[in-house]
Backbone atoms as SQL, in Angstrom:
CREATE TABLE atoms (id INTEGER PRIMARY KEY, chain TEXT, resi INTEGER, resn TEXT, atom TEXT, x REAL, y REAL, z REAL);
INSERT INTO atoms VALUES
  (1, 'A', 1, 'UNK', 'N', 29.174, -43.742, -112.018),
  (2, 'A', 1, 'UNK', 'CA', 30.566, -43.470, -111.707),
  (3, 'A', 1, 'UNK', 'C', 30.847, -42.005, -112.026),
  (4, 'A', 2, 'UNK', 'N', 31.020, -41.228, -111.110),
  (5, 'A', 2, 'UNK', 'CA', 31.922, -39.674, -111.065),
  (6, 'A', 2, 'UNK', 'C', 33.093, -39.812, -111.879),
  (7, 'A', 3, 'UNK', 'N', 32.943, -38.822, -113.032),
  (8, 'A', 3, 'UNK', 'CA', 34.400, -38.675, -113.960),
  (9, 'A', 3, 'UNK', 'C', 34.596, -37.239, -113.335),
  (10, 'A', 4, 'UNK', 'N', 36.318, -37.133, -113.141),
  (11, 'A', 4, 'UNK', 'CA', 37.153, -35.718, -112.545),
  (12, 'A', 4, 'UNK', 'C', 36.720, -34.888, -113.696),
  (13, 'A', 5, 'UNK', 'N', 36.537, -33.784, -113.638),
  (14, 'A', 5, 'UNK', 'CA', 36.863, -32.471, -114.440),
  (15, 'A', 5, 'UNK', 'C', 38.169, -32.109, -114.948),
  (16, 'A', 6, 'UNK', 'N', 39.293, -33.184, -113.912),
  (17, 'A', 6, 'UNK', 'CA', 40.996, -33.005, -114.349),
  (18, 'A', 6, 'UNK', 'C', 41.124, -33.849, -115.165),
  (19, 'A', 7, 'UNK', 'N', 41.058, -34.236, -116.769),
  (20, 'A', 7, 'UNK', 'CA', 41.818, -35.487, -117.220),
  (21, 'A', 7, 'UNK', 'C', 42.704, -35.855, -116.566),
  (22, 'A', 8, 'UNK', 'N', 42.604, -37.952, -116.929),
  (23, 'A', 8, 'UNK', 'CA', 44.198, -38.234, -116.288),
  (24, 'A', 8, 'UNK', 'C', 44.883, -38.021, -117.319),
  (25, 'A', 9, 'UNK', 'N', 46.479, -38.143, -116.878),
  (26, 'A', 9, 'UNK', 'CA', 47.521, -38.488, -117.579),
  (27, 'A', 9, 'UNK', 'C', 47.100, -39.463, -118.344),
  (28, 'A', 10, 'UNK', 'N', 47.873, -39.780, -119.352),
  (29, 'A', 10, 'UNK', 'CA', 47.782, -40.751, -120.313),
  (30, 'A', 10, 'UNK', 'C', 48.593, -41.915, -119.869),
  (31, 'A', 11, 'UNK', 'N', 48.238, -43.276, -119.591),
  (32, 'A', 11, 'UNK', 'CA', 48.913, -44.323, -119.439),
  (33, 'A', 11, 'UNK', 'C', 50.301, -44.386, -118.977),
  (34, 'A', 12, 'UNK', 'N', 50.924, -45.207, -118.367),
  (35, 'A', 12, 'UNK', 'CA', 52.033, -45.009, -118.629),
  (36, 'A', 12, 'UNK', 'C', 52.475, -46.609, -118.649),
  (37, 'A', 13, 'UNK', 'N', 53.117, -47.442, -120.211),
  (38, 'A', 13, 'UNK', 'CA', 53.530, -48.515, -119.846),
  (39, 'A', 13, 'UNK', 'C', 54.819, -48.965, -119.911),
  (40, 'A', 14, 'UNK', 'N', 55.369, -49.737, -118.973),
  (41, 'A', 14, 'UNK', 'CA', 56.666, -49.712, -118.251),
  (42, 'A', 14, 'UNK', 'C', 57.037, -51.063, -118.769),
  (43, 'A', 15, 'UNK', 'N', 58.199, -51.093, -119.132),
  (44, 'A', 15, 'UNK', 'CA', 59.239, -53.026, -119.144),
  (45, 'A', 15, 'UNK', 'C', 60.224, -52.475, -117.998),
  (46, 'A', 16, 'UNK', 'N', 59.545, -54.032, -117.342),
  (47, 'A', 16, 'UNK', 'CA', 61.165, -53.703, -116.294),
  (48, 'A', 16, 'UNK', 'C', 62.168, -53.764, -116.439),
  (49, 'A', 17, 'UNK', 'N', 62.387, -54.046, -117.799),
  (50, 'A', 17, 'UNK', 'CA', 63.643, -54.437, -118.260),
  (51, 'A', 17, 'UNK', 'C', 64.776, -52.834, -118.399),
  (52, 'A', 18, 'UNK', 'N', 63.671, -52.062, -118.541),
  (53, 'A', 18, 'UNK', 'CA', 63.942, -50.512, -118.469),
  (54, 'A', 18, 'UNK', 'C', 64.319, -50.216, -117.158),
  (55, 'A', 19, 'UNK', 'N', 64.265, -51.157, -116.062),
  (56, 'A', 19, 'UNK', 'CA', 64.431, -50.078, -114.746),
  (57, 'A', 19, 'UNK', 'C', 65.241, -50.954, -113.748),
  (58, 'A', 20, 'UNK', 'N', 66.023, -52.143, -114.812),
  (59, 'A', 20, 'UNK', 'CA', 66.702, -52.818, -113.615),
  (60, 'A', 20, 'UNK', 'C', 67.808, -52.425, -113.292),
  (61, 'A', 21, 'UNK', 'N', 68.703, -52.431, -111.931),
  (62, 'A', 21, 'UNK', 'CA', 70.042, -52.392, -111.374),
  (63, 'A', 21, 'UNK', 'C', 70.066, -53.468, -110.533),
  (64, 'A', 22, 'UNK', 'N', 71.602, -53.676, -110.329),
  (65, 'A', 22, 'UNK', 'CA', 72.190, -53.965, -109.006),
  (66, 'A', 22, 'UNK', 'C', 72.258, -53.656, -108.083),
  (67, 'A', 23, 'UNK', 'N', 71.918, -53.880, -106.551),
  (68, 'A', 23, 'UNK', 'CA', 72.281, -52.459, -106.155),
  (69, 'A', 23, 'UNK', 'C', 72.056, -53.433, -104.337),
  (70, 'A', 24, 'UNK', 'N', 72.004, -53.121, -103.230),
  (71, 'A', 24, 'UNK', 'CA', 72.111, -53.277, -102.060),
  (72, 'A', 24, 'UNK', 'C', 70.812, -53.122, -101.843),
  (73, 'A', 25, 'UNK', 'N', 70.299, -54.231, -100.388),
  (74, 'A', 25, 'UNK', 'CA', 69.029, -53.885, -100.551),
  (75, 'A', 25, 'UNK', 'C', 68.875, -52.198, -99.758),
  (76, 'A', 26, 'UNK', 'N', 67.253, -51.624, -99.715),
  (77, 'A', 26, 'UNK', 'CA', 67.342, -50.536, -98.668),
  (78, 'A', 26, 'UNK', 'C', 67.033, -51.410, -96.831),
  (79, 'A', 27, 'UNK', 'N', 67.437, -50.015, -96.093),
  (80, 'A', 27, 'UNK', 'CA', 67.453, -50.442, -94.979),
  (81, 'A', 27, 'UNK', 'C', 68.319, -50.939, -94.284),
  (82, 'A', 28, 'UNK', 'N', 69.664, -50.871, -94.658),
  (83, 'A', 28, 'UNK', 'CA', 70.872, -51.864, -94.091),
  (84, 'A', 28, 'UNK', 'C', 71.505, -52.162, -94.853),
  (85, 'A', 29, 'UNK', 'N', 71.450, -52.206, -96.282),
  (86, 'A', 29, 'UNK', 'CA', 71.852, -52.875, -97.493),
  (87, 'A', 29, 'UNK', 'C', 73.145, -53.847, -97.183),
  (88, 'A', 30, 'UNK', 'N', 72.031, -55.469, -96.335),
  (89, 'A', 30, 'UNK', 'CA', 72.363, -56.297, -96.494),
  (90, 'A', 30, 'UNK', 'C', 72.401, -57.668, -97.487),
  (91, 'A', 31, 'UNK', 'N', 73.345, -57.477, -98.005),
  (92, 'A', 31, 'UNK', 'CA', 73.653, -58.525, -99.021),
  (93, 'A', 31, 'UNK', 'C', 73.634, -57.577, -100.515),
  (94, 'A', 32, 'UNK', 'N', 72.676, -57.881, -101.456),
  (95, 'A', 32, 'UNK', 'CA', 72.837, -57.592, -102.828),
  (96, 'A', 32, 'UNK', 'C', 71.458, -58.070, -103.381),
  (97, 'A', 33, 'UNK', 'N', 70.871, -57.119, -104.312),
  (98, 'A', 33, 'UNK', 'CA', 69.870, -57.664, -105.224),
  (99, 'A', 33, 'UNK', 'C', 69.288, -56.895, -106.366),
  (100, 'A', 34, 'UNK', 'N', 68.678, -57.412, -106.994),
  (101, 'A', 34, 'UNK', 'CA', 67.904, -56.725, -108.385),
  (102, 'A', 34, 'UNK', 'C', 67.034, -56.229, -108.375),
  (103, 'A', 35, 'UNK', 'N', 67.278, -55.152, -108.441),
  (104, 'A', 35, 'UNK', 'CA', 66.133, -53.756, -108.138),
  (105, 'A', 35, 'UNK', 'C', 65.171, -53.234, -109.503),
  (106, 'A', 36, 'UNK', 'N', 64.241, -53.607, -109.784),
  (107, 'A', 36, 'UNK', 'CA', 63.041, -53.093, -110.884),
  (108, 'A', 36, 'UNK', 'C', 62.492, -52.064, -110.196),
  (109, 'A', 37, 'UNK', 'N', 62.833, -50.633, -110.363),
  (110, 'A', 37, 'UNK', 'CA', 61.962, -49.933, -109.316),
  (111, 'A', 37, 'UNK', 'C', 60.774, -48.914, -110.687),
  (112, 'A', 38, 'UNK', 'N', 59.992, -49.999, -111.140),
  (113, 'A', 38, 'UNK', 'CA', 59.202, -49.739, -112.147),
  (114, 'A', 38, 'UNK', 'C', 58.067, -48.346, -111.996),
  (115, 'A', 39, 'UNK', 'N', 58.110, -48.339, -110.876),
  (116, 'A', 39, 'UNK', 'CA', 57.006, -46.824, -111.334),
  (117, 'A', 39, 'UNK', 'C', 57.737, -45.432, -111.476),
  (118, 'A', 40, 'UNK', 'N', 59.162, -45.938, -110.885),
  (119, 'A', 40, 'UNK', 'CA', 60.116, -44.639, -110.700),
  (120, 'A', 40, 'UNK', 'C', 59.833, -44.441, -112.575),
  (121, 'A', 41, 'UNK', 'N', 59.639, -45.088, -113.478),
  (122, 'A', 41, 'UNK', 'CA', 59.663, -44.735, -115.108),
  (123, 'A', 41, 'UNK', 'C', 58.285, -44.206, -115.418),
  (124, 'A', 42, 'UNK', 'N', 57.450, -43.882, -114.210),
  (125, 'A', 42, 'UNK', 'CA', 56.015, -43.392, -114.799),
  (126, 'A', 42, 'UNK', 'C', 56.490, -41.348, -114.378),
  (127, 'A', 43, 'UNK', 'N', 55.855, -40.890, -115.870),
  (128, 'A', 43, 'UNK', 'CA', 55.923, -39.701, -115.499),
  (129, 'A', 43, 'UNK', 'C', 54.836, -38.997, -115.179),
  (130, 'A', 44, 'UNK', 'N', 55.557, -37.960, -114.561),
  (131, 'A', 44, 'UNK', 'CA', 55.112, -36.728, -113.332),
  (132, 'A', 44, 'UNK', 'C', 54.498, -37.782, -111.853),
  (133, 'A', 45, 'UNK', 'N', 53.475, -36.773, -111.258),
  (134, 'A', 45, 'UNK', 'CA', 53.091, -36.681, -110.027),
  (135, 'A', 45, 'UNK', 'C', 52.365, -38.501, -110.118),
  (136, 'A', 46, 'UNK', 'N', 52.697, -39.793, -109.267),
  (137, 'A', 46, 'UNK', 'CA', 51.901, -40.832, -108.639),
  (138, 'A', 46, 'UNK', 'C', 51.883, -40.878, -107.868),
  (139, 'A', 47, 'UNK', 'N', 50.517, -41.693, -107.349),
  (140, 'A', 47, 'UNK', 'CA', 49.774, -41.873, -105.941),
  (141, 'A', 47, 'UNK', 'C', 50.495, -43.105, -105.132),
  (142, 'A', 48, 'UNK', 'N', 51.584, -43.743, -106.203),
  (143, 'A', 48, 'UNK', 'CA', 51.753, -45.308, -105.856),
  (144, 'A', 48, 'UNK', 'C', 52.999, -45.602, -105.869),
  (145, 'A', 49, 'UNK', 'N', 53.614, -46.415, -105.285),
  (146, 'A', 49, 'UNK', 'CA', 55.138, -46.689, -105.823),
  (147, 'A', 49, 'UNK', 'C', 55.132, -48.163, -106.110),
  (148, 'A', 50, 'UNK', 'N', 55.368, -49.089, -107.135),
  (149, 'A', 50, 'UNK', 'CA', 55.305, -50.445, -107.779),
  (150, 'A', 50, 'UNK', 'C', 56.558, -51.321, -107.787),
  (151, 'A', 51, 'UNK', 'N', 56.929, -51.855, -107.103),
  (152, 'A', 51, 'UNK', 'CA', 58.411, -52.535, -107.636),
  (153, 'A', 51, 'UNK', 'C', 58.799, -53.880, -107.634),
  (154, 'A', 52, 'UNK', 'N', 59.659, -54.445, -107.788),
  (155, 'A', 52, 'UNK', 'CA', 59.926, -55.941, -108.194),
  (156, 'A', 52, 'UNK', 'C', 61.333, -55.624, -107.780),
  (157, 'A', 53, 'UNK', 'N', 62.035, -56.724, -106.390),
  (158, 'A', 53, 'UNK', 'CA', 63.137, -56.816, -106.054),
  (159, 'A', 53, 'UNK', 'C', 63.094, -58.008, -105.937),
  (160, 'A', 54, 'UNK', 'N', 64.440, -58.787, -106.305),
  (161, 'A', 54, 'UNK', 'CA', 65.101, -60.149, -105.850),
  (162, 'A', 54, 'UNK', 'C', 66.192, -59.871, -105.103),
  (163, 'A', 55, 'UNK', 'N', 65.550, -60.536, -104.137),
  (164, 'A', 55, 'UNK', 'CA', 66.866, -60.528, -103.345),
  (165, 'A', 55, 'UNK', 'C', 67.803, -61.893, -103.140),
  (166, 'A', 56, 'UNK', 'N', 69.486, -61.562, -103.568),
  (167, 'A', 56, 'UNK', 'CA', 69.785, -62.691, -103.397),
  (168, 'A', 56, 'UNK', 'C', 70.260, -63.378, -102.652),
  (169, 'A', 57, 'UNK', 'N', 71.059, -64.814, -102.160),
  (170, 'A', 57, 'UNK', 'CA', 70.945, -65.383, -101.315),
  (171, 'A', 57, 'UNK', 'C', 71.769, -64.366, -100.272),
  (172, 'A', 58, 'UNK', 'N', 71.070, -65.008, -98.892),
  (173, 'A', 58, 'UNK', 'CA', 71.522, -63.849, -97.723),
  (174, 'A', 58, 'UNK', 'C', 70.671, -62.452, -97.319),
  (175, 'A', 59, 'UNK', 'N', 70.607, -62.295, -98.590),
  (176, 'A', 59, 'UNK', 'CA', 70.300, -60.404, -98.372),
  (177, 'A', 59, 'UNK', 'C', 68.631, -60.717, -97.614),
  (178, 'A', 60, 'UNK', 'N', 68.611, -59.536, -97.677),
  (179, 'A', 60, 'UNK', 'CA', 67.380, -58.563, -96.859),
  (180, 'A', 60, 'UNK', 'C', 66.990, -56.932, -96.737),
  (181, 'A', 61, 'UNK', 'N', 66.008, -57.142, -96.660),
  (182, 'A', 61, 'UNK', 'CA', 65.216, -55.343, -96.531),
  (183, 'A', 61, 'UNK', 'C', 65.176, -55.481, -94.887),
  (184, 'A', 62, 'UNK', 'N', 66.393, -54.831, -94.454),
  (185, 'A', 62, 'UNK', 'CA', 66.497, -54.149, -93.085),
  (186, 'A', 62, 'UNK', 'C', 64.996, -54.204, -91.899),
  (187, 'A', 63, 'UNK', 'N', 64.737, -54.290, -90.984),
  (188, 'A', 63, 'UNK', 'CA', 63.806, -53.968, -89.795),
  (189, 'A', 63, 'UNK', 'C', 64.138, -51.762, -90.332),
  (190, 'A', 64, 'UNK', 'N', 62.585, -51.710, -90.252),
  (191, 'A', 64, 'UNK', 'CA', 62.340, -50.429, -90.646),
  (192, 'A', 64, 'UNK', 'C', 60.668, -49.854, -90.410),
  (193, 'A', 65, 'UNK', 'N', 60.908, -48.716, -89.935),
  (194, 'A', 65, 'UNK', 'CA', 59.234, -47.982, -89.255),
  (195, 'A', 65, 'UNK', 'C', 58.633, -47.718, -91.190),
  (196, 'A', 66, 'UNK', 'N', 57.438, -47.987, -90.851),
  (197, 'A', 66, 'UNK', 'CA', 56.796, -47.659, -92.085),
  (198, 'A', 66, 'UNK', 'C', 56.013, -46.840, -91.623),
  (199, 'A', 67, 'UNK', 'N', 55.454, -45.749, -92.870),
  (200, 'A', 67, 'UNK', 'CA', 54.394, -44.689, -92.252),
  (201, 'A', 67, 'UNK', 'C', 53.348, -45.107, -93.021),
  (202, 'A', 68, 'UNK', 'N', 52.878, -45.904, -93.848),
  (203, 'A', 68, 'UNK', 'CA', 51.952, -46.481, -94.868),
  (204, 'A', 68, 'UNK', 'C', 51.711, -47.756, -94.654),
  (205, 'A', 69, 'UNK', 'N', 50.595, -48.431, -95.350),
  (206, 'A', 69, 'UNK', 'CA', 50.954, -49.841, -95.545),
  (207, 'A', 69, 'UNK', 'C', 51.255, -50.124, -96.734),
  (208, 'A', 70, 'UNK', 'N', 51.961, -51.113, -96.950),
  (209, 'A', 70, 'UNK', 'CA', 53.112, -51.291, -97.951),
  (210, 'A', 70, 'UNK', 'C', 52.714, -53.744, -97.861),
  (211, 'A', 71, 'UNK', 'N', 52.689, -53.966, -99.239),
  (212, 'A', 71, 'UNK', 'CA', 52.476, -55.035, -99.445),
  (213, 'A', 71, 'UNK', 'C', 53.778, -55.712, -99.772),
  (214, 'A', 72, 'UNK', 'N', 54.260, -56.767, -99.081),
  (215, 'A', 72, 'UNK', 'CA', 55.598, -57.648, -100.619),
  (216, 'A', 72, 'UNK', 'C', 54.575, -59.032, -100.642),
  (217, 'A', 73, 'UNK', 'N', 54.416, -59.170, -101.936),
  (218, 'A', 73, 'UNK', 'CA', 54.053, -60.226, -102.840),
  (219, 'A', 73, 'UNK', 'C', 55.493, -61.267, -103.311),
  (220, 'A', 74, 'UNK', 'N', 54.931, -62.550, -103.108),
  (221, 'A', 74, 'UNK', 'CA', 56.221, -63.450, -103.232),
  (222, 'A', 74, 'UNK', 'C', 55.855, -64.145, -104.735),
  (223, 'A', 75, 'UNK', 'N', 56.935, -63.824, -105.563),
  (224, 'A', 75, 'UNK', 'CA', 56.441, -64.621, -106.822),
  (225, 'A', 75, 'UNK', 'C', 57.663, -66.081, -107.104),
  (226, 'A', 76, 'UNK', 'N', 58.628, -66.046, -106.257),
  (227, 'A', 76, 'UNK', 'CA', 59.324, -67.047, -106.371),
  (228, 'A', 76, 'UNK', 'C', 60.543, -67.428, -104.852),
  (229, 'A', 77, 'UNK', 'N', 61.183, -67.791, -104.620),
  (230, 'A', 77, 'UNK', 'CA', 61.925, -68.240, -103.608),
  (231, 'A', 77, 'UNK', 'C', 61.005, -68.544, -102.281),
  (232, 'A', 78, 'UNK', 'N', 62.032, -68.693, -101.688),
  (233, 'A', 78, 'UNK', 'CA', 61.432, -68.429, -99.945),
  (234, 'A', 78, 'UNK', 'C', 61.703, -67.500, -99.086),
  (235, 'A', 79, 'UNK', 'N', 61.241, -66.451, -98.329),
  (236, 'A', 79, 'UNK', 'CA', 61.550, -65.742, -97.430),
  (237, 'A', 79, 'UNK', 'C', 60.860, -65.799, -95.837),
  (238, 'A', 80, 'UNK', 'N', 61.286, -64.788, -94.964),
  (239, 'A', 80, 'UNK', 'CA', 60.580, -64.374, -93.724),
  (240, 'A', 80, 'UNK', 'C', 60.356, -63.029, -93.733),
  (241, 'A', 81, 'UNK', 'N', 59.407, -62.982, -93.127),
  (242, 'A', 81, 'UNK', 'CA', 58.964, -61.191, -92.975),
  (243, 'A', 81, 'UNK', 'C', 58.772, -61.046, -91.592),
  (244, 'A', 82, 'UNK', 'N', 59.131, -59.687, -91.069),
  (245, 'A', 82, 'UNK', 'CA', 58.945, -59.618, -89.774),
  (246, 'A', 82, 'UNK', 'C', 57.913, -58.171, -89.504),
  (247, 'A', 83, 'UNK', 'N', 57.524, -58.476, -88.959),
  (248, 'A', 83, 'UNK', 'CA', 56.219, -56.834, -88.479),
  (249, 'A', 83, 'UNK', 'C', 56.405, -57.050, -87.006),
  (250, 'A', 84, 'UNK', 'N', 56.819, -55.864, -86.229),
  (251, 'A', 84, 'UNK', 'CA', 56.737, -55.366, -84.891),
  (252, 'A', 84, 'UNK', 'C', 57.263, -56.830, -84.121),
  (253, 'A', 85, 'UNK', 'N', 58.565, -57.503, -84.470),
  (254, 'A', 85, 'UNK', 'CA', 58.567, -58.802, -83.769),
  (255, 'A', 85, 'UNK', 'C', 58.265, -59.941, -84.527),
  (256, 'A', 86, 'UNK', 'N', 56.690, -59.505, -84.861),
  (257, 'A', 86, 'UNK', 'CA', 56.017, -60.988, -85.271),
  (258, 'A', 86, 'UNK', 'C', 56.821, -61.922, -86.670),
  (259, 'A', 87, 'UNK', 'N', 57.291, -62.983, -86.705),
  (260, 'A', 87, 'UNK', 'CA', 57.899, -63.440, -87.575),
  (261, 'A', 87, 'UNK', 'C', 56.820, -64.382, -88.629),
  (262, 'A', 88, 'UNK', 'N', 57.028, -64.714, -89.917),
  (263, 'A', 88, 'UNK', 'CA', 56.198, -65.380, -90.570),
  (264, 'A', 88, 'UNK', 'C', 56.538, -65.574, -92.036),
  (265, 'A', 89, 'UNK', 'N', 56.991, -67.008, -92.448),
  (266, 'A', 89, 'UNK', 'CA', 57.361, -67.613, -93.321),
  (267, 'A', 89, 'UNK', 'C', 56.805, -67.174, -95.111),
  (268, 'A', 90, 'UNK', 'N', 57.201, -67.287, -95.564),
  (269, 'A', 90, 'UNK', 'CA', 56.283, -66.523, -96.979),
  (270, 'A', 90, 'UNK', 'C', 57.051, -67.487, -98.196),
  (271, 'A', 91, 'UNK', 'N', 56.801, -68.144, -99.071),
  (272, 'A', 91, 'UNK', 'CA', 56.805, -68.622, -100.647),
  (273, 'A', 91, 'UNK', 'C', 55.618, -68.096, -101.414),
  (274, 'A', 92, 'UNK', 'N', 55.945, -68.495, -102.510),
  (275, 'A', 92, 'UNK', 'CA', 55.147, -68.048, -103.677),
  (276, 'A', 92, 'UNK', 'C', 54.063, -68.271, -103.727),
  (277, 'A', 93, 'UNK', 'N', 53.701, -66.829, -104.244),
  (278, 'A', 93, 'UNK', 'CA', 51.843, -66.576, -103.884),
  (279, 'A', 93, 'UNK', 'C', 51.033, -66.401, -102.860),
  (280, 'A', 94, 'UNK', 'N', 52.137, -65.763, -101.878),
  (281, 'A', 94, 'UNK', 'CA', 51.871, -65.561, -100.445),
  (282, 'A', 94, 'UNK', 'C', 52.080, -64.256, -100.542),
  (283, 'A', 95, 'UNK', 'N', 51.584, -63.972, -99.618),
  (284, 'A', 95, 'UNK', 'CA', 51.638, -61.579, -99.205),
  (285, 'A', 95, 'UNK', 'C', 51.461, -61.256, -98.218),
  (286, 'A', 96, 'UNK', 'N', 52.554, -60.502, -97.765),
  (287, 'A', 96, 'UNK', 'CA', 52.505, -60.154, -96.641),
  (288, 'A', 96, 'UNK', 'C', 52.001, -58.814, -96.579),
  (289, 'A', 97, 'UNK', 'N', 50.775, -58.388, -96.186),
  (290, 'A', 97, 'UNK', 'CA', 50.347, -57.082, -95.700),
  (291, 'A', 97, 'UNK', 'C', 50.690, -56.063, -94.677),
  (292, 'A', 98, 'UNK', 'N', 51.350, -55.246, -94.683),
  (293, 'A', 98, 'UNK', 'CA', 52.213, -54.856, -93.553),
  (294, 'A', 98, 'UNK', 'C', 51.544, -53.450, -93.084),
  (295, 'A', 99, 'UNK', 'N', 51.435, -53.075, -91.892),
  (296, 'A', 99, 'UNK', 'CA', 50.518, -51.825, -91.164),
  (297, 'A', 99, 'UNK', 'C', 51.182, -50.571, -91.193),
  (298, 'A', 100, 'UNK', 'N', 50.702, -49.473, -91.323),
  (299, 'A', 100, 'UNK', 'CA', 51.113, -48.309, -91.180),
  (300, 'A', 100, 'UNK', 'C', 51.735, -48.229, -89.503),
  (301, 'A', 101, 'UNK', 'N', 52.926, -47.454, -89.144),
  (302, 'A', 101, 'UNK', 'CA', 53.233, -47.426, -87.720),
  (303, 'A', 101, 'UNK', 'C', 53.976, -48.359, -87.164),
  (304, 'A', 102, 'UNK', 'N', 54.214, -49.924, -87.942),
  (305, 'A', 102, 'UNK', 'CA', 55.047, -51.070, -88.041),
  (306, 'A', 102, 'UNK', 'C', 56.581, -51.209, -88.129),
  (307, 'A', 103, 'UNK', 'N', 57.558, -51.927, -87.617),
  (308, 'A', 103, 'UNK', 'CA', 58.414, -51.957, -87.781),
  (309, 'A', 103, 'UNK', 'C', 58.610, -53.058, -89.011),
  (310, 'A', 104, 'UNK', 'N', 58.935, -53.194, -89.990),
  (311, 'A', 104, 'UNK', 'CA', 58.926, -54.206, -90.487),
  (312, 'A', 104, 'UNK', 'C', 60.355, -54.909, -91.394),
  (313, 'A', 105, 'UNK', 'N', 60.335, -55.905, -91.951),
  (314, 'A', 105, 'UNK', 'CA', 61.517, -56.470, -92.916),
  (315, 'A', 105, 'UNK', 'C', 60.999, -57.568, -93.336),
  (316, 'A', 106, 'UNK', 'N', 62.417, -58.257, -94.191),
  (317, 'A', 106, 'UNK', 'CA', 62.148, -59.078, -95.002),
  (318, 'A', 106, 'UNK', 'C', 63.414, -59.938, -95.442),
  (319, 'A', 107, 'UNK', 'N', 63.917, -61.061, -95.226),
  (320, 'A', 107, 'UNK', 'CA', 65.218, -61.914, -95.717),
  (321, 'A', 107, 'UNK', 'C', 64.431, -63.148, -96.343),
  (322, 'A', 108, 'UNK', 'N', 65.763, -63.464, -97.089),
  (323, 'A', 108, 'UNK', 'CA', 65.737, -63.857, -98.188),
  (324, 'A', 108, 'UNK', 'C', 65.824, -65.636, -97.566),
  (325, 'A', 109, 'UNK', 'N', 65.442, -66.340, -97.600),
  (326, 'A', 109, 'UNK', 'CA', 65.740, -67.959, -97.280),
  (327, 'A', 109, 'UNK', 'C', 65.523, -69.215, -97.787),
  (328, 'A', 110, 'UNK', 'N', 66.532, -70.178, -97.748),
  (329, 'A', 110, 'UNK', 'CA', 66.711, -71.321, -98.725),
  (330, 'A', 110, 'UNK', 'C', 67.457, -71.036, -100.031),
  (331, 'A', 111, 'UNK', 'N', 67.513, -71.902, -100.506),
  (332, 'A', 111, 'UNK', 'CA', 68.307, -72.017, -102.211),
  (333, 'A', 111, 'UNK', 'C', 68.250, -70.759, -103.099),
  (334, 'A', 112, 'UNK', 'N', 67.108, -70.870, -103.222),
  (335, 'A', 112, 'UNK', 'CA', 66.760, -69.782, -104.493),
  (336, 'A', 112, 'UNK', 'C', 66.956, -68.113, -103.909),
  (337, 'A', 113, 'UNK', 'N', 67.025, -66.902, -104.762),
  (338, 'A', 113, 'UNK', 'CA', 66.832, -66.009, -104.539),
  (339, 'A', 113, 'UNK', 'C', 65.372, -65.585, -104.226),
  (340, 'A', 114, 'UNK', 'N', 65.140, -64.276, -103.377),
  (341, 'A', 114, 'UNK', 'CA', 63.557, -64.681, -103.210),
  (342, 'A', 114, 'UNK', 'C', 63.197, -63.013, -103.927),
  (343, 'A', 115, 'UNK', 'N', 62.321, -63.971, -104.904),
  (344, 'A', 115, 'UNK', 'CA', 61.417, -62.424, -106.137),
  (345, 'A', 115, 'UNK', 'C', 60.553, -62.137, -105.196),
  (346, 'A', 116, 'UNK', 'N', 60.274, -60.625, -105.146),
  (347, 'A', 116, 'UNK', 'CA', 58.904, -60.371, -104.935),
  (348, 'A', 116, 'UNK', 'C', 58.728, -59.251, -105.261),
  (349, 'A', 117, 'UNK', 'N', 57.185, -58.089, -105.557),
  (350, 'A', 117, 'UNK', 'CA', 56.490, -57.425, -106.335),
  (351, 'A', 117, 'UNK', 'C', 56.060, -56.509, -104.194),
  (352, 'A', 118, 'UNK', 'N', 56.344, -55.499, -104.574),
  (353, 'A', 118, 'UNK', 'CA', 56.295, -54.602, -103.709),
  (354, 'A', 118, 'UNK', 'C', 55.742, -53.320, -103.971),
  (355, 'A', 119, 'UNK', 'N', 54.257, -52.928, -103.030),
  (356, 'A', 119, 'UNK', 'CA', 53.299, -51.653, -103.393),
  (357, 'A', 119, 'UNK', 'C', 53.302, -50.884, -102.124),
  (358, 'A', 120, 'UNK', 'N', 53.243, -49.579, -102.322),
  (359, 'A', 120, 'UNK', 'CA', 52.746, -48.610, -101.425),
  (360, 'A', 120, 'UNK', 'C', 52.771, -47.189, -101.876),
  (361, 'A', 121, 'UNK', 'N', 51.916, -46.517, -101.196),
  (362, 'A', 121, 'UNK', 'CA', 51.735, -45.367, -101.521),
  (363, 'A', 121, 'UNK', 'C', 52.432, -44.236, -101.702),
  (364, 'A', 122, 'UNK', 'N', 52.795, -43.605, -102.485),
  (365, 'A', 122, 'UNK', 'CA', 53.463, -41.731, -102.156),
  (366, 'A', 122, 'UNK', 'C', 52.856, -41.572, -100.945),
  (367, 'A', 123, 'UNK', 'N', 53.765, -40.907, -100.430),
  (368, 'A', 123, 'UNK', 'CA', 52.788, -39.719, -99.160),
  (369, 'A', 123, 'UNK', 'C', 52.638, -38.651, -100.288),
  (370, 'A', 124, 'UNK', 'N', 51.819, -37.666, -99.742),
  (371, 'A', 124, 'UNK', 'CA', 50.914, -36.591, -100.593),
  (372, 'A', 124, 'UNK', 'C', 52.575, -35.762, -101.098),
  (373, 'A', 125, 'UNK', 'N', 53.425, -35.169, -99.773),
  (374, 'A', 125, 'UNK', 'CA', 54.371, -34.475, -100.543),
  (375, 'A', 125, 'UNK', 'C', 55.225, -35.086, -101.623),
  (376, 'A', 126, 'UNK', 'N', 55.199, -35.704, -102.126),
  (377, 'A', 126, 'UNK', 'CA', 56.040, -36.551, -102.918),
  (378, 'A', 126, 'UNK', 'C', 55.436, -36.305, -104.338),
  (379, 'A', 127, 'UNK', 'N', 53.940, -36.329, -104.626),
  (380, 'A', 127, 'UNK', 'CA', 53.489, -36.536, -105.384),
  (381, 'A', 127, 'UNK', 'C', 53.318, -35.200, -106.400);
């Protein structure tokens, strides 16, 4: 295994309890939900963005072009996700993998609010 010549940063460990709000979802900010936007608490320059949103009943993450691929992980409720059209049901312990160049979203459906754990990359300027 190749070690950098740059040390990394030193760790960075996060409680989400540190990074929750209220707040609308993005994309339309339809309905309302609980936003953990946990890596926003890692300091300086990351490659990654990490987060945990519930969304509650009703709401949704808007139909939206992605330039990355970007994962939502379902850790509780029920939802639908949509990519370019295609529609597809999601509960817990299900993931939806979503394509760079995609239109995509996400609502919230049935009883419960629907948790899920959401990854994707910085683009380079960001970082």
């Amino acid at each position: 295994m190749a070690v950098s010549a740059v040390p990394a940063p030193p760790m960075a460990v996060i409680d989400e309890r540190d990074t929750v709000r209220e707040e609308a979802p993005p994309h339309g900010e339809i309905g309302m939900s609980t936003a953990y936007r946990i890596s926003d608490a890692a300091p300086g320059p990351r490659a990654m963005e990490f987060r945990r949103r519930v969304l509650h009943k009703g709401a949704a993450i808007g139909e939206h072009p992605i330039d990355h691929d970007e994962v939502y992980y379902v850790t509780a409720g029920e939802g639908e996700v949509v990519s370019d059209g295609k529609r597809a049901a999601l509960r817990p312990g299900m993931a939806a993998y979503l394509y760079r160049g995609a239109v995509v979203g996400i609502w919230q459906k049935g009883a419960e609010p629907l948790a899920l754990v959401i990854a994707y990359p910085n683009p380079p300027k960001a970082r």
